[in-house]
C-alpha positions as CSV (number, residue, x, y, z in Angstrom):
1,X,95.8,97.3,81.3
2,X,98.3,100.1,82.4
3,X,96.5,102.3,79.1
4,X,93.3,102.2,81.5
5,X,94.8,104.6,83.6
6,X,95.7,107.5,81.3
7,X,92.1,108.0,81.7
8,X,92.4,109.4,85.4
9,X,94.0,112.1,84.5
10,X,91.6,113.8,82.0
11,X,90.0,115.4,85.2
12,X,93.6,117.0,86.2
13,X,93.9,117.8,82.6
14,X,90.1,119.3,82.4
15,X,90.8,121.4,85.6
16,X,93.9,122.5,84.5
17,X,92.4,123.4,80.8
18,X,89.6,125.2,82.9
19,X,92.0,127.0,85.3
20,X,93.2,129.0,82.0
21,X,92.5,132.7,81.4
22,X,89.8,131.9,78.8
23,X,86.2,132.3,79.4
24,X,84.1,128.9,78.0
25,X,80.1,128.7,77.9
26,X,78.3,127.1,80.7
27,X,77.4,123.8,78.3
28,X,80.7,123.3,77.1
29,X,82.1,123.4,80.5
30,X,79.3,120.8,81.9
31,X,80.2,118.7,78.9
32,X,83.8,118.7,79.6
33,X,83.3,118.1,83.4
34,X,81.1,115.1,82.5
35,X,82.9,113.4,80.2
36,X,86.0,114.2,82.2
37,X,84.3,111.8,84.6
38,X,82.6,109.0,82.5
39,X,85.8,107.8,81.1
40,X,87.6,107.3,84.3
41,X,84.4,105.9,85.0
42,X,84.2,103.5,82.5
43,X,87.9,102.3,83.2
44,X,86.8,101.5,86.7
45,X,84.7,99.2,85.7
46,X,86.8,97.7,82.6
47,X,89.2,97.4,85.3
48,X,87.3,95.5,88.0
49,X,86.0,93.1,85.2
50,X,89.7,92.9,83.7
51,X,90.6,92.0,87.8
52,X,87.8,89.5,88.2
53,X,88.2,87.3,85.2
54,X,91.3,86.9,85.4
55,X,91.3,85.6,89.0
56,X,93.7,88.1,90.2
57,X,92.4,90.4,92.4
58,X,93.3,92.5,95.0
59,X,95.6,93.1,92.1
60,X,98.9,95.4,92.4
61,X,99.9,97.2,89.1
62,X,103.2,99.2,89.1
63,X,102.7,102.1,86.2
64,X,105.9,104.0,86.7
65,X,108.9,105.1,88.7
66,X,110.8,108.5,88.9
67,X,114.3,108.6,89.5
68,X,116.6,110.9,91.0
69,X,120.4,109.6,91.5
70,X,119.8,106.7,94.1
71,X,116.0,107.1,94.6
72,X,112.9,105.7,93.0
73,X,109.6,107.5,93.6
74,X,107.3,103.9,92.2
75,X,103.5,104.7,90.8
76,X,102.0,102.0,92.1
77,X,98.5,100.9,91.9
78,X,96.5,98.8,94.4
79,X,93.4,97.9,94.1
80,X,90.5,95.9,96.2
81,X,86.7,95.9,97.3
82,X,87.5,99.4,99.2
83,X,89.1,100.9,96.2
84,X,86.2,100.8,93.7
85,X,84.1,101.2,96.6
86,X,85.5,104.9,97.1
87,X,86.3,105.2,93.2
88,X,82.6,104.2,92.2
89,X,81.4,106.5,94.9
90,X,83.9,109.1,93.2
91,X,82.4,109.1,89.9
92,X,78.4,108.4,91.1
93,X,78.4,111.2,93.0
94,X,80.4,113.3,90.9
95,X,78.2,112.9,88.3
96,X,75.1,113.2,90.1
97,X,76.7,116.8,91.7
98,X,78.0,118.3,88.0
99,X,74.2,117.8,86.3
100,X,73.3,119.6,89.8
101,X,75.4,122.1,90.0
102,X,74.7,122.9,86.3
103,X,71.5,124.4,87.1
104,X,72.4,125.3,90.7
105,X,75.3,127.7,89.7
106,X,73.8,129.0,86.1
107,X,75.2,132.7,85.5
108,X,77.5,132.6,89.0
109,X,80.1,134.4,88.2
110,X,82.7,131.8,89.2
111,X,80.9,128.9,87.8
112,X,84.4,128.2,85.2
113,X,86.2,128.3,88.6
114,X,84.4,125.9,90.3
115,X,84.2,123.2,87.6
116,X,87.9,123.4,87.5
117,X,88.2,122.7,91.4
118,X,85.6,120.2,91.1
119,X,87.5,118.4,88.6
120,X,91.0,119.0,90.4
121,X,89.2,117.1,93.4
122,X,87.7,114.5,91.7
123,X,91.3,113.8,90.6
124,X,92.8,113.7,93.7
125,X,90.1,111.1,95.1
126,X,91.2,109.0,92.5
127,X,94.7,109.2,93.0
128,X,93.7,108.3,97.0
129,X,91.5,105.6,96.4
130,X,94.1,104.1,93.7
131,X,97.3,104.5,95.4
132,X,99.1,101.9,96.3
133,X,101.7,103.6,98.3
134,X,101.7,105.6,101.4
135,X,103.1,108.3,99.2
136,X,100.9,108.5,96.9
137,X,98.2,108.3,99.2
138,X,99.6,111.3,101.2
139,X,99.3,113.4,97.5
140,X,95.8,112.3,97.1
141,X,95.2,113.4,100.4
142,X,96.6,116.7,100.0
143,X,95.0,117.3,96.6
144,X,92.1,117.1,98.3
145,X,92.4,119.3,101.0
146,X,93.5,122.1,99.3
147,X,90.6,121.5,96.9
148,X,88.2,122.2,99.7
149,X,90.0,125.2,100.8
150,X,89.1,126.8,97.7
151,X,85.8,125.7,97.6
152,X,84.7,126.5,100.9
153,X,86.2,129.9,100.2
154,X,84.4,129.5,97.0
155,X,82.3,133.7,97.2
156,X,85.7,135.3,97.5
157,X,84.1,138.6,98.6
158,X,82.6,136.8,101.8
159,X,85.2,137.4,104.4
160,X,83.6,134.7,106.4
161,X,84.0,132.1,103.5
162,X,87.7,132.7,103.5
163,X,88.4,132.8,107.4
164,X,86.5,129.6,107.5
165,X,88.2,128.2,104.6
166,X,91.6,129.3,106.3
167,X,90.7,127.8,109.8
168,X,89.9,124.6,108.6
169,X,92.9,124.3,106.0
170,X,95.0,124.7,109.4
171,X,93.4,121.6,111.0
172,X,94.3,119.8,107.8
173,X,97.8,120.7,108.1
174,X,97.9,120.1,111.4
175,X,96.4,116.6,111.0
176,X,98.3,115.9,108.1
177,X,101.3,116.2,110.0
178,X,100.7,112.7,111.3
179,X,100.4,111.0,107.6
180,X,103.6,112.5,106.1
181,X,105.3,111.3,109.4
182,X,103.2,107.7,109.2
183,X,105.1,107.3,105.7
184,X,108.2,108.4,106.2
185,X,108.5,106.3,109.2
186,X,107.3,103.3,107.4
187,X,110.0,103.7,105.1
188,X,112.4,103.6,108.1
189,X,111.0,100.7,109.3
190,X,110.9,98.3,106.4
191,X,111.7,99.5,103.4
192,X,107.9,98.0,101.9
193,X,106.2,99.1,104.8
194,X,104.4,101.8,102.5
195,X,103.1,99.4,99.6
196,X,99.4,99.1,100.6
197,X,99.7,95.1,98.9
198,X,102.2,94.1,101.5
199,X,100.5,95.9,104.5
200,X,97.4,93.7,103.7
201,X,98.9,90.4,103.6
202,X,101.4,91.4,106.5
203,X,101.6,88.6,109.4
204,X,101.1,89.6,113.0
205,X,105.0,88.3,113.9
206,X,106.4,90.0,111.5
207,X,105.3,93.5,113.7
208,X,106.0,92.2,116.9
209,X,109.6,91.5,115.7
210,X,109.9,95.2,115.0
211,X,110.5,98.1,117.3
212,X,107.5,98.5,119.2
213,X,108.1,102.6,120.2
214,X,108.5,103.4,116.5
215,X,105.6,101.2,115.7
216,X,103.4,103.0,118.2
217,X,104.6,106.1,116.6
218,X,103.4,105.4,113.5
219,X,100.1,103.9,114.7
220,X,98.7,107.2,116.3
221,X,100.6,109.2,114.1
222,X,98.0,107.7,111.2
223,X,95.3,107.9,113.8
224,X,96.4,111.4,113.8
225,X,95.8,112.1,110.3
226,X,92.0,110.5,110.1
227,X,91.4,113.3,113.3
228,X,91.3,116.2,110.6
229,X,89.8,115.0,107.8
230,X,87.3,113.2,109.3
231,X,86.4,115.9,111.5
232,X,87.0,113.6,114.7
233,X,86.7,114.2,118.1
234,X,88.7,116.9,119.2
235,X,88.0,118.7,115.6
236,X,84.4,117.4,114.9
237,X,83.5,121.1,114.7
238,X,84.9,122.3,111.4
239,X,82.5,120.4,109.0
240,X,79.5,123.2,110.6
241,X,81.9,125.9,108.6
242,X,82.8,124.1,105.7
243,X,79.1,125.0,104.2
244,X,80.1,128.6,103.3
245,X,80.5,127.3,100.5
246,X,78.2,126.5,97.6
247,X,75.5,123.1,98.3
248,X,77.2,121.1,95.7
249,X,80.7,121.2,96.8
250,X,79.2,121.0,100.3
251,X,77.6,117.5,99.0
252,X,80.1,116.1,97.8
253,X,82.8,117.0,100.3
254,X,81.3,116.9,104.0
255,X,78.7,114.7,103.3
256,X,79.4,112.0,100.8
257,X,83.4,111.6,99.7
258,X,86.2,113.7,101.6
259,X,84.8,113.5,104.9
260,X,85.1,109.9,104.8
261,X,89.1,109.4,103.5
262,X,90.3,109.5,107.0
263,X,87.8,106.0,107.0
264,X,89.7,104.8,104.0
265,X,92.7,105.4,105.8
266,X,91.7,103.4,108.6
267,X,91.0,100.5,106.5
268,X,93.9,100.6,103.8
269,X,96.4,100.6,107.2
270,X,94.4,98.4,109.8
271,X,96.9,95.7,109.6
272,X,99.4,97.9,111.5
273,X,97.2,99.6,114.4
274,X,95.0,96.6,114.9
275,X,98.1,95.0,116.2
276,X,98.6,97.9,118.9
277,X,95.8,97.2,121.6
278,X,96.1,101.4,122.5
279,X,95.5,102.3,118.9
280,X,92.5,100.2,118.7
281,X,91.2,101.2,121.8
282,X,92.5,104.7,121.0
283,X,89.8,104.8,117.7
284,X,87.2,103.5,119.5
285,X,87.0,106.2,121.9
286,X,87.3,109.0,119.5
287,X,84.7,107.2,118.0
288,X,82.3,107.3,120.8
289,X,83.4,111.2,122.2
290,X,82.6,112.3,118.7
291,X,79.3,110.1,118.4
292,X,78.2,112.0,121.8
293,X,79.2,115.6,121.0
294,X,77.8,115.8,117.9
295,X,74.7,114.6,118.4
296,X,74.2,117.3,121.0
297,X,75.3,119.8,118.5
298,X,73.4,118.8,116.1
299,X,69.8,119.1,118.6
300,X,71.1,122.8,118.8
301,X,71.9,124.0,115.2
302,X,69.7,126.8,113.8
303,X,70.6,125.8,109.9
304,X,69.7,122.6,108.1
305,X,73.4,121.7,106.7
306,X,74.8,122.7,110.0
307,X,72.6,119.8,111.4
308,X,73.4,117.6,108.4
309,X,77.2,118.3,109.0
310,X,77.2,116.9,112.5
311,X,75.2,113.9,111.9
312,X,77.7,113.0,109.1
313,X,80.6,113.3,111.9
314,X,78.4,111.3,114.2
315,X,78.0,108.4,111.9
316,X,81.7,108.5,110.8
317,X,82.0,108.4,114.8
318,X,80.1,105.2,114.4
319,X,82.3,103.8,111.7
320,X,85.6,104.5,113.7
321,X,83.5,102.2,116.9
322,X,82.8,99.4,114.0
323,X,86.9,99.5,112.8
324,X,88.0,99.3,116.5
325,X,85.7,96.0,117.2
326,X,86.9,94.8,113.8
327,X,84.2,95.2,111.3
328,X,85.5,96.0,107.9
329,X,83.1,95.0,105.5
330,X,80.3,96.6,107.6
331,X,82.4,99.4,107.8
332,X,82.1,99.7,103.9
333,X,78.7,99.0,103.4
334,X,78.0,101.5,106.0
335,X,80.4,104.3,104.5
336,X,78.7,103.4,100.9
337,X,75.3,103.9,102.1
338,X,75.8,106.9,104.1
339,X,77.8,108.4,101.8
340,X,74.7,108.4,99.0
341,X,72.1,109.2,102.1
342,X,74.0,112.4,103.3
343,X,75.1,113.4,99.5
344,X,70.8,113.6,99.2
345,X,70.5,115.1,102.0
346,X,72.8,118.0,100.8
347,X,71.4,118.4,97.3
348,X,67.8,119.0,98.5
349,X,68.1,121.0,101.6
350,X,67.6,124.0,99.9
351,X,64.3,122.4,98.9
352,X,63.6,121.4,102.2
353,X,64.0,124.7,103.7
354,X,62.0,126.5,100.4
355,X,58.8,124.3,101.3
356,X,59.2,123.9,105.0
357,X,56.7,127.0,104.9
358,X,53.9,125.7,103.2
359,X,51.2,124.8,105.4
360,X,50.4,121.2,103.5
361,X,53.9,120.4,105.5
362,X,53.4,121.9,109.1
363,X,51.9,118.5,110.6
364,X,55.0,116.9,109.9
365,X,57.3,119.0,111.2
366,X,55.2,119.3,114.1
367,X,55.3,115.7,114.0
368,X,58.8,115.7,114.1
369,X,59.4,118.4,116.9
370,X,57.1,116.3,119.2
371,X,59.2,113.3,118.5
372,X,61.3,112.2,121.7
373,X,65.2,111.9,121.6
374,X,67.6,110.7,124.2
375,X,68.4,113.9,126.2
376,X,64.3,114.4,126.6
377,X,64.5,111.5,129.0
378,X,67.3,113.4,131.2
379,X,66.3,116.0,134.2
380,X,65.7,119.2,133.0
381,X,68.9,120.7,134.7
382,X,71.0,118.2,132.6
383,X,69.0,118.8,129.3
384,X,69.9,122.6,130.0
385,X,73.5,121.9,130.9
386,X,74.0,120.2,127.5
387,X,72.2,122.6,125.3
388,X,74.5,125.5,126.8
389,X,77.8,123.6,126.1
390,X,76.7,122.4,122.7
391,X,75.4,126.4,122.2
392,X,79.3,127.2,122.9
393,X,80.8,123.7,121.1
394,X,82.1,122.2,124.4
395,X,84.9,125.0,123.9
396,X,86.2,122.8,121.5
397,X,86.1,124.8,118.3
398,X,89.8,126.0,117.5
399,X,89.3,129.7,117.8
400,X,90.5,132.6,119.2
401,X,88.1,132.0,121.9
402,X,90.7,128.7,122.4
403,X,90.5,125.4,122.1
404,X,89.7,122.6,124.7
405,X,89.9,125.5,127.5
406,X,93.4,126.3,126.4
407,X,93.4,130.3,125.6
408,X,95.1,130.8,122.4
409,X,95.1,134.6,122.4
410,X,97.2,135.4,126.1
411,X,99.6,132.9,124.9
412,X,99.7,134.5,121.5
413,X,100.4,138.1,122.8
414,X,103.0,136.8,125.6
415,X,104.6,134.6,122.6
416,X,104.8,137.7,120.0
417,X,106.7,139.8,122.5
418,X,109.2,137.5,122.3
419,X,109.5,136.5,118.7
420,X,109.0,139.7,117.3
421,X,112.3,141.0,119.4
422,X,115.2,141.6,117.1
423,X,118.1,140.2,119.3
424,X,116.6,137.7,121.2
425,X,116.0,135.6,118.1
426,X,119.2,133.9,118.0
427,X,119.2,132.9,121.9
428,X,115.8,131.0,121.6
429,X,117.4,129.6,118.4
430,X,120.5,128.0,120.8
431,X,118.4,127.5,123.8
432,X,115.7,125.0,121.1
433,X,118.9,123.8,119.7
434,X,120.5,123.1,123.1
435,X,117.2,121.5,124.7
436,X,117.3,119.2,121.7
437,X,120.8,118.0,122.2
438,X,120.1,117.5,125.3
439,X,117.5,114.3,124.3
440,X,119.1,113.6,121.1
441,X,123.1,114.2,121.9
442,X,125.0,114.4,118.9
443,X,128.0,117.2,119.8
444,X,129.7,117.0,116.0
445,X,125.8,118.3,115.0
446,X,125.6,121.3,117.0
447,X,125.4,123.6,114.0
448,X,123.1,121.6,112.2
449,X,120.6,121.1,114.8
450,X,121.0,125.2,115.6
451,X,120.0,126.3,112.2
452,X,117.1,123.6,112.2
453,X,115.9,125.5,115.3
454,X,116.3,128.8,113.7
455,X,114.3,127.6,110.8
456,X,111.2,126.8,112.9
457,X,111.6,130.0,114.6
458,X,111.5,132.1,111.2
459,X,108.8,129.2,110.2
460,X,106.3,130.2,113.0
461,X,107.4,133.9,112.8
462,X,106.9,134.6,109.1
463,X,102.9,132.9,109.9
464,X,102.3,134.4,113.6
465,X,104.0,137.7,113.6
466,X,104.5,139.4,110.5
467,X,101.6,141.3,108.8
468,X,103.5,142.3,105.5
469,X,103.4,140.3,103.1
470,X,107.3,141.0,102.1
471,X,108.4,140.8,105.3
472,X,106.6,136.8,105.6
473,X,108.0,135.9,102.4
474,X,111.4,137.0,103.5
475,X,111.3,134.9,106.8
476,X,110.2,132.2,104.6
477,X,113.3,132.6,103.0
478,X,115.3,132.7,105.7
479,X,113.9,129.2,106.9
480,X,114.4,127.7,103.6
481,X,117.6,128.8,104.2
482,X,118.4,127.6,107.6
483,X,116.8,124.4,107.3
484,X,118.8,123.4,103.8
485,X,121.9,124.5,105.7
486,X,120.9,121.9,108.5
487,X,120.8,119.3,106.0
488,X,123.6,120.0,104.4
489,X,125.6,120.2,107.6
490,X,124.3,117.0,108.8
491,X,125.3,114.5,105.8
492,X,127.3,116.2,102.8
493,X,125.6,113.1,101.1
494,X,122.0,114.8,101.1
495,X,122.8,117.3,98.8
496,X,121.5,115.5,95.6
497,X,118.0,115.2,97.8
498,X,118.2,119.3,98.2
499,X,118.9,119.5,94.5
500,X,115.8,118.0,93.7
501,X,113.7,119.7,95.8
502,X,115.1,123.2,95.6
503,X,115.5,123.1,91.6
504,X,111.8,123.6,91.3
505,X,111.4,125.7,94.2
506,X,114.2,128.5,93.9
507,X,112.3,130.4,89.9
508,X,108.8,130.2,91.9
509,X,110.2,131.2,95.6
510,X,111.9,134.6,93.0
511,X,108.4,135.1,91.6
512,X,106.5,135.2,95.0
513,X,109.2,137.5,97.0
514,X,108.4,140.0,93.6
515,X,104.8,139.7,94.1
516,X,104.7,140.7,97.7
517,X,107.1,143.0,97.3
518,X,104.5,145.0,95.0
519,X,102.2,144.2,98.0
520,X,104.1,144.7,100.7
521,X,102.2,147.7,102.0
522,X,99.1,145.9,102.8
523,X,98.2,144.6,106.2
524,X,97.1,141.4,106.4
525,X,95.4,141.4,109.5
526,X,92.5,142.2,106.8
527,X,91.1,141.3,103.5
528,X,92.0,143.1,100.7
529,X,90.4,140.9,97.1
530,X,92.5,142.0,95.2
531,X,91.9,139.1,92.9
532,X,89.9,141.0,90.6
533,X,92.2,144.2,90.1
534,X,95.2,141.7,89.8
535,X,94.1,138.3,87.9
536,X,97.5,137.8,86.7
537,X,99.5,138.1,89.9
538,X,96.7,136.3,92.0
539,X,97.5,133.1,90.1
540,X,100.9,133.3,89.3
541,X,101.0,133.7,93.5
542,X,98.4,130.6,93.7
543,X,101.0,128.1,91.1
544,X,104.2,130.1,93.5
545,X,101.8,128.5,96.6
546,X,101.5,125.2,95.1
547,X,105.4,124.9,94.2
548,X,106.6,126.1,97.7
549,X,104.3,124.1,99.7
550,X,105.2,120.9,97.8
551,X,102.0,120.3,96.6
552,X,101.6,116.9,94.6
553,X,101.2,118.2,91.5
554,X,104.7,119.8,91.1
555,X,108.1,117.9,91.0
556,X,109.0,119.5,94.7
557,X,106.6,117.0,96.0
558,X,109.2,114.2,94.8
559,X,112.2,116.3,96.0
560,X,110.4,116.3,99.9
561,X,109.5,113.0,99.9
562,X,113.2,112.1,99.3
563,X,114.7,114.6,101.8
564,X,112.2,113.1,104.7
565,X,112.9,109.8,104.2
566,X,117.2,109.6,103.6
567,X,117.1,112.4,107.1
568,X,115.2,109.5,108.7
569,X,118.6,107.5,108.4
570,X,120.3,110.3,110.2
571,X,117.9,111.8,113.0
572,X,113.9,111.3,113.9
573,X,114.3,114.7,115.4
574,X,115.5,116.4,112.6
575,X,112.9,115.2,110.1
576,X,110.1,115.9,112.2
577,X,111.4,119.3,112.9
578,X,111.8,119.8,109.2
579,X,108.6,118.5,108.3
580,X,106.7,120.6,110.8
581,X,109.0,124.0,108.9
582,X,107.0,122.6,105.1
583,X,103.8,121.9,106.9
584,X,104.2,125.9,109.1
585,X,105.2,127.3,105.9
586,X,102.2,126.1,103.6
587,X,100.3,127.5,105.6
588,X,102.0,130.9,105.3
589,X,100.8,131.1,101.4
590,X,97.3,130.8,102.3
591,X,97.1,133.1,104.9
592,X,98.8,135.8,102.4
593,X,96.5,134.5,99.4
594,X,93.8,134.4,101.2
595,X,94.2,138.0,102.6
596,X,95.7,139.7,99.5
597,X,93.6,138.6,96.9
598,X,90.4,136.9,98.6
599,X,88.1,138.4,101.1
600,X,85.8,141.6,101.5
601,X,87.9,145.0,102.1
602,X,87.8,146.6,105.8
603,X,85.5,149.8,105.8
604,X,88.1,152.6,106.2
C-alpha cells in the first residue's frame, strides 16, 4: 500500500521538471499536467477501496521517518471521510481547471510557468489533505500559500498583480504564525498531540487533565491560522485582490480548494477547541461578523469575481457557524458542494460578462436587479450607511490607509526614526530584552534573551526600513546571527538542532548576499522586472528564498521544526520570538523578489 504513494509526488516532480530552463510545447505540457494528476488520482481511489475492504479505516499509515541525532521527523499518513473529500476535490477540480486553462492560456507567454505552479500546488494540497501530523500539515499549508503568491502575481509586469500578491502573502504569514505555534506547542504538551489519529480518538478527560492556559493557547492559536487562509473576519477582504491573477488559478484557489483549508483545519483539530467553550464560541462569531460584512461587500462590487470572492467568504463564514454548533458532516457536504458551485462560477464568468450585453439576456438581469435583498427592507439612511462602509471595506482592508481604524503609516514613520538610528539600536535591544526578563526571569539568560531581541530588531529592520537590497540581506544576516547565538547561549545541547538547520541554509544565504550585492543599487520602494534581463539570477534568488525561509520542500524545514520544538523545553518566549524572526524574515525575500525581478518599472 505504502507504493500508492510514490504517486503524489509526480506533481512536485512535474513542476519541478517544468520549472527547468527548457521551453516544452503547449500539448506536451497539458499532457504532463494531466497525467501528473490522474495517477495520484487513481491511487486515491485504489486507496479508499484498499481502506474499505479491509475494514480498517480511518486508517493511519507511517511511510517514513528522518533522523537527525535524537530526533525523528515521522511521514505519517492519516486518512478519513474529510481526506478524500479534499483529495477527490483536489484532483476533480484540478483536472477540470488544466483542460480549461489549456485553451484559456494558449500562446501566454508564461503558460510553462503556470503549469508548473499549478502542479506545485496541487502537491501541496495533497500533502495537507494526507498528513497525518501537525507538521506535515503546516508544510502543506505553506506549499500552498506560496503557490498563490505566484499565481496571483502571475502578469509579472502588472505592478498591481505583485503588490496584491505581496499584501496577501503577509496575511498568510501573519496567520500562519498561529499553526507553526499550534504544533509546536502540541508537541510540548503531549508528545502525540500532533498525530491527527490520536487527536480524533482523544477523550474529553484526557484535556481537562492538562494545562488549561497552554491549551487555550493552542486553541486560538489554530483558530488563528484558519483567519488567513480562509479570508475570515478581520481579513475577509484579500480574496477581492487575489483575482489579479489568471481565472483558472483564481477557480481553483479562492473559490473551490485553498480558500477552504483553514475549514479542513477546523475539522482535522475539532477535538481540541471543541473542548474550550471560548474557542467554540470564538469561531462562531467570526463566522457570523464575516457572514454580515461580506454580504454587504459583495451588493457593492463593480466586478463579477470580486462579487464571487465575497460570497465564497460568506459561505465559508457559514461553515465556521455550522463547526461551532457541531455539525461536521454538514460541514463537509457543504464545503464539497460549494466548492464545485463557486469553482463554476469562476470558469464561466468571463462568459457571463462576454454575453451580459446581448439583448436576448437584458430581461433577466433586469429580473435580477429588481429582485429584493435584505438591506432593501432597511430605512434608506441605513441602506446608505452600509453601502458607504462597504464602498471603503469597513476600514478593514490591511493597507496603508490602516487597518481596523489603526493608522499604519504615522506609526510607521514615528517607528523608522527610531530603528533606522545607528546607536540607538542596541538600547531597544536591552530595553526588549529587559521587559522580557521582567515576565519570564531567568538572570543566568540575560545574554541569550538580549541577542534574541536584537534578532527581531534586525528582523523587522531588514523588512521595514531598508530599501537596498544588500543592505536587507545583510540585516538578515545579522538576525540569523543573533538568534543562533541565543540558542546557543541558552542550552549548549541545541547545537546539533542549529547544525541541521544552518547546513542547508549557510551555501544559499552566500548565494543571495552575491545576488543583491550585484543589485544593491536599486530601490525597492519600486518595481524593477528584472526577471527577464536576469533569468538566471531571478531563480537562483527564488530556490535562495525557498531555502532561507524554510520552505517544506528543502531540508531546512526539518532543521526548524526541530529547533522550535527542543526551545519549547527551555522557554515559550524564546520560541515564539524566534519563530516570529523565520516568519519576519520570509517575508523579507518576497518583498526583494517581488521588487527586483517582478513588477512594471517606475517612469523616470
Amino acid at each position: 500500500m505504502k507504493a500508492i504513494f510514490l504517486a503524489y509526488l509526480l506533481p512536485l516532480l512535474s513542476s519541478a521538471f517544468l520549472a527547468l530552463p527548457f521551453r516544452h510545447s503547449e500539448k506536451f505540457i497539458t499532457r504532463l499536467t494531466i497525467t501528473s494528476i490522474v495517477l495520484p488520482f487513481l491511487g486515491s481511489i485504489l486507496l479508499l477501496a484498499l481502506g474499505l475492504n479491509s475494514g480498517s479505516f480511518p486508517m493511519e499509515l507511517n511511510l517514513a521517518i528522518v533522523r537527525i541525532a535524537d530526533h525523528g521527523f515521522p511521514f505519517i499518513a492519516w486518512m478519513d471521510r474529510a481526506t478524500f473529500v479534499i483529495l477527490g476535490l483536489t484532483h476533480i477540480l484540478s483536472l477540470l481547471v488544466v483542460k480549461y486553462s489549456h485553451g484559456y492560456l494558449h500562446l501566454e507567454k508564461g503558460y510553462q510557468r503556470f503549469f508548473s505552479t499549478i502542479l506545485f500546488f496541487i502537491f501541496g494540497m495533497e500533502m495537507l489533505s494526507l498528513a497525518g501530523t501537525m507538521d506535515l500539515f503546516f508544510a502543506g499549508w505553506e506549499i500552498v500559500g506560496f503557490s498563490s503568491f505566484l499565481l496571483i502575481a502571475f502578469y509579472r509586469s502588472h505592478s498591481r498583480s505583485v503588490s496584491n500578491a505581496w499584501r496577501i502573502y503577509n496575511i498568510y504569514r501573519f496567520c500562519d504564525i498561529g499553526l507553526l505555534m499550534g504544533a509546536v506547542i502540541g508537541h510540548q504538551l503531549w508528545h502525540e498531540a500532533t498525530r491527527f489519529s490520536v487527536i480524533s480518538e482523544m477523550p474529553a478527560f484526557a484535556l481537562s487533565s492538562m494545562n488549561q492556559t497552554a491549551l487555550g493557547i493552542l486553541c486560538f492559536s489554530i483558530i488563528c491560522a484558519t483567519l488567513g487562509k480562509s479570508a475570515q473576519f478581520p481579513f475577509h477582504n484579500w480574496p477581492s485582490r487575489a483575482m489579479e491573477g489568471p481565472t483558472p488559478s483564481s477557480a481553483i484557489f479562492y473559490g473551490a480548494l485553498s480558500i477552504h483549508a483553514g475549514v479542513f483545519l477546523l475539522i482535522r483539530t475539532k477535538p481540541i477547541w471543541s473542548q474550550n467553550m471560548a474557542a467554540t464560541i470564538l469561531i462562531g462569531v467570526i463566522g457570523f461578523l464575516t457572514l454580515f460584512f461580506s454580504s454587504i461587500q459583495r451588493r457593492i462590487q463593480t466586478n463579477i469575481k470580486g462579487q464571487i470572492a465575497f460570497a465564497s467568504t460568506s459561505q465559508i463564514g457559514i461553515m465556521f457557524i455550522e463547526l461551532s454548533l457541531g455539525f461536521t458532516n454538514l460541514v463537509l457536504v457543504h464545503l464539497f458542494c460549494h466548492a464545485l458551485y463557486r469553482c463554476f462560477q469562476l470558469l464561466v464568468s468571463p462568459s457571463i460578462v462576454a454575453s451580459s450585453t446581448s439583448i436576448t439576456n437584458k430581461v433577466i438581469y433586469a429580473r435580477i436587479q429588481n429582485r429584493k435583498n435584505w438591506p432593501d427592507k432597511l430605512p434608506a439612511n441605513w441602506r446608505n450607511t452600509l453601502y458607504l462602509l462597504g464602498m471603503t471595506d469597513f476600514s478593514m482592508d490591511v493597507s496603508w490607509r490602516g487597518f481596523g481604524f489603526i493608522p499604519w503609516k504615522p506609526i510607521y514613520r514615528k517607528m523608522k526614526l527610531l530603528i533606522g538610528h545607528p546607536i540607538i539600536f542596541l538600547v531597544v535591544a536591552g530595553v526588549l530584552a529587559m521587559v522580557i526578563l521582567w515576565s519570564h526571569p531567568v538572570e543566568e539568560h540575560i545574554l541569550s534573551y538580549f541577542f534574541v531581541s536584537l534578532a527581531l530588531f534586525f528582523s523587522f529592520k531588514s523588512i521595514f526600513y531598508n530599501h537596498r537590497p544588500f543592505q536587507a540581506m545583510r540585516d538578515f544576516s545579522f538576525s540569523l546571527v543573533c538568534w543562533v547565538l541565543s540558542t546557543y547561549l541558552l542550552d549548549h545541547h541545541l547545537m546539533h538542532s542549529l547544525e541541521a538547520y544552518l547546513t542547508p541554509v549557510l551555501p544559499f544565504l552566500i548565494i543571495a548576499l552575491v545576488i543583491s550585492w550585484n543589485f544593491r543599487n536599486y530601490d525597492l520602494r519600486n518595481f524593477h522586472a528584472l526577471g527577464t534581463k536576469h533569468t538566471l539570477q531571478a531563480n537562483l534568488f527564488m530556490i535562495c528564498f525557498m531555502v532561507l525561509s524554510g520552505m517544506p520542500v528543502s531540508t531546512a524545514f526539518v532543521g526548524e521544526d526541530m529547533l522550535l520544538e527542543e526551545l519549547l523545553h527551555h522557554s515559550s518566549v524564546m520560541t515564539a520570538l524566534i519563530a516570529i524572526c523565520l516568519m519576519v524574515n520570509g517575508l523579507l525575500f518576497v518583498k526583494i523578489y517581488g521588487r527586483l525581478f517582478m513588477g512594471r518599472p517606475a517612469i523616470k
